[in-house]
ZANU-844546 format. One line per 10 residues: number of its first residue (from 1); their letters; for each residue y, x, z of C-alpha. Coordinates in nm, 3 decimals, padded with zeros to 5 digits. Each point is the difference from the previous one (the first is absolute). Layout:
N
NUM = a = Y X Z; ... .
***
This chain:
75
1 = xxxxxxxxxx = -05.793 08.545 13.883; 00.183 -00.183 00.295; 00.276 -00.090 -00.222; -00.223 -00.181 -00.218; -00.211 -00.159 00.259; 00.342 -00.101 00.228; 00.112 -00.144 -00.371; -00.266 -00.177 -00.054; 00.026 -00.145 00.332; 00.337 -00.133 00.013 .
11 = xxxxxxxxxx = -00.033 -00.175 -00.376; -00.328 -00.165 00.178; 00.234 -00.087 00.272; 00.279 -00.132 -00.190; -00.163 -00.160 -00.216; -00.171 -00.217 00.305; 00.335 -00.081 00.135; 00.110 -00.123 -00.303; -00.319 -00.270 -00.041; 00.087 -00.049 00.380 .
21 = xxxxxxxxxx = 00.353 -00.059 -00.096; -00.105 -00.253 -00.325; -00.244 -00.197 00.220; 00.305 -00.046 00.270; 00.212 -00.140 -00.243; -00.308 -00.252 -00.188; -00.019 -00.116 00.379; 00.408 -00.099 -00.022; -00.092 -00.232 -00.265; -00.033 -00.306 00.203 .
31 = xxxxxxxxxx = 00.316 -00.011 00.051; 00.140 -00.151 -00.300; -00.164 -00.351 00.127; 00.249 -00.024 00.310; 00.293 00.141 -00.248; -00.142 -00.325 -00.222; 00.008 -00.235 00.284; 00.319 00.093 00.165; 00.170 -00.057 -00.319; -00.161 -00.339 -00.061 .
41 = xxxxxxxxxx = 00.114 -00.072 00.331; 00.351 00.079 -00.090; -00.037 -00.248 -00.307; -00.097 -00.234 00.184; 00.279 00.018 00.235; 00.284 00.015 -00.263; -00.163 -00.303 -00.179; -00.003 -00.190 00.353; 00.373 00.086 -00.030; 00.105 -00.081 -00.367 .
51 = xxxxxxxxxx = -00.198 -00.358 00.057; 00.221 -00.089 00.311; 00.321 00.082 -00.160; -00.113 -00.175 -00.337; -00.083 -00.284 00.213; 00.327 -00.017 00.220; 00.217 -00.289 -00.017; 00.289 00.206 -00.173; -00.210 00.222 -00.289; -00.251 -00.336 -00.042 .
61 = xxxxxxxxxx = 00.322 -00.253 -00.126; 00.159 00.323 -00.163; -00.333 00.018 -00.193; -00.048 -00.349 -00.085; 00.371 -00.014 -00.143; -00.071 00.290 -00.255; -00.317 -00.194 -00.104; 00.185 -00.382 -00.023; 00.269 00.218 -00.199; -00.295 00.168 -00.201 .
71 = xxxxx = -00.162 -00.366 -00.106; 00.331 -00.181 -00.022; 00.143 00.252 -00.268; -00.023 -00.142 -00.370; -00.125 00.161 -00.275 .
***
């Protein structure tokens, strides 16, 4: 009889550590948003980046050449 009752007991127990355990981890949820923002922060950053070298003296007449090339070429 105390095997069943102690058996009984500790699948009662268990099983309330486990819903403790699933609740815990529903609470860690929120933390996707700051993953989110962090990595629209990075964006953000590299596009700051790209646009000054894109708009540097050296890239910017580079880039207008390929396109005066690109109209100029006959078809």
């Amino acid at each position: 009889m105390y095997q069943v009752v102690r058996a009984r007991l500790c699948a009662l127990v268990c099983g309330t550590v486990t819903a403790f355990g699933r609740r815990a981890a529903r609470r860690d949820a929120g933390m996707v948003t700051s993953e989110y923002a962090m990595g629209i922060v990075a964006a953000v950053a590299f596009a700051v980046v790209l646009y000054k070298v894109v708009t540097s003296g050296a890239v910017s007449a580079e880039l207008q050449g390929i396109v005066k090339r690109a109209f100029d070429a006959r078809m």
